[in-house]
N, C-alpha and C positions, 0 to 999 in steps of 0.2 A: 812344535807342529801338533796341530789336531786333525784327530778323524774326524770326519762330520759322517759317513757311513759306510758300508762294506757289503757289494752283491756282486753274487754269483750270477753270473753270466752261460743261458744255456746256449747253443747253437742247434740251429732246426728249419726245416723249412715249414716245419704246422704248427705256425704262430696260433693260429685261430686256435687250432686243439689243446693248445699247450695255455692260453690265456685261458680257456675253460675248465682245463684240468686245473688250475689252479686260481683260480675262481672259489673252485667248489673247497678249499684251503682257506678261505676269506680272501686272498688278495683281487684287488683290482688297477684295473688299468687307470694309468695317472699319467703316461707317456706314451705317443704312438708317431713314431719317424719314419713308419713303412719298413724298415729294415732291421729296425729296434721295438720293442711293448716293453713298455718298464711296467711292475707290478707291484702293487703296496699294500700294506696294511691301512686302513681305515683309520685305527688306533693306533698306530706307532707306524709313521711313515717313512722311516726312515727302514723297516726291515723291506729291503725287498729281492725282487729278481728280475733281472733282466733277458727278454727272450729274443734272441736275434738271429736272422738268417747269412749275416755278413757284417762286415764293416763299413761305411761308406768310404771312407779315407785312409783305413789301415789294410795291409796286407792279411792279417789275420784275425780271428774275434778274439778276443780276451775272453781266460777264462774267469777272471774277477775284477772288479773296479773297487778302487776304494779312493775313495772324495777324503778328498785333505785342504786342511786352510791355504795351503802355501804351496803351487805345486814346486815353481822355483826354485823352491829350496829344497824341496821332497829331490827333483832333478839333480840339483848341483851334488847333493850327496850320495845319490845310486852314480851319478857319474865316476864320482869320486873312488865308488867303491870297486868298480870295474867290473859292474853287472851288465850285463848285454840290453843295450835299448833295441824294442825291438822295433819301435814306430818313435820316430823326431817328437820334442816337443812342440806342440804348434797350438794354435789358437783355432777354433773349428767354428763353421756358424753358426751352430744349435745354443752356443751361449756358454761354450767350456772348452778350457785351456787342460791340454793332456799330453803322455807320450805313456807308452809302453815299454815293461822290463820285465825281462824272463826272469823268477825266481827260481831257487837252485834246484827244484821238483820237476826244472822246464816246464811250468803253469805260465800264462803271460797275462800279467797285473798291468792295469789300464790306469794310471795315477792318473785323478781329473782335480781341476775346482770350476767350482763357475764363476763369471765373471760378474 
């Protein structure tokens, strides 16, 4: 399995303020679902942060995502392990296959890939 990247996911309802506060850090917006701002670096796009008011599909936001080659198989082994999913794997329209697992900190990690 590979990582392809690892962001911290705020919750908030002052998207606006929060893409400007962090703006003026260099990130810019490179995603905008209404309910999600992804924010990136220029130069390295892969650091970023996610700023979101909810989830459209999940019960709760996640407080980190982390994009992996394989979610499937990332899945079949947190199954295995007998770590709490907290949201189904499912395929979603925006163009990524995920589900949710509480880590033992109770943080809830968003495993994605895209398709």
């Amino acid at each position: 399995m590979t990582v392809r990247r690892v962001v911290p996911n705020i919750q908030t309802e002052a998207t606006q303020e929060s893409r400007e506060f962090y703006g003026l850090l260099g990130l810019q917006e490179v995603m905008n679902q209404g309910w999600i701002v992804a924010l990136a670096s220029p130069s390295v796009p892969t650091a970023q942060v996610g700023v979101m008011t909810s989830d459209k599909t999940a019960p709760v936001v996640p407080d980190i995502s982390v994009e992996v080659d394989d979610v499937d198989a990332v899945h079949a082994d947190v199954r295995a392990s007998g770590a709490e999913i907290v949201h189904p794997l499912q395929d979603e329209e925006w163009g990524v296959r995920r589900f949710f697992v509480r880590d033992p900190a109770g943080r809830v990690v968003n495993v994605l890939s895209h398709h």
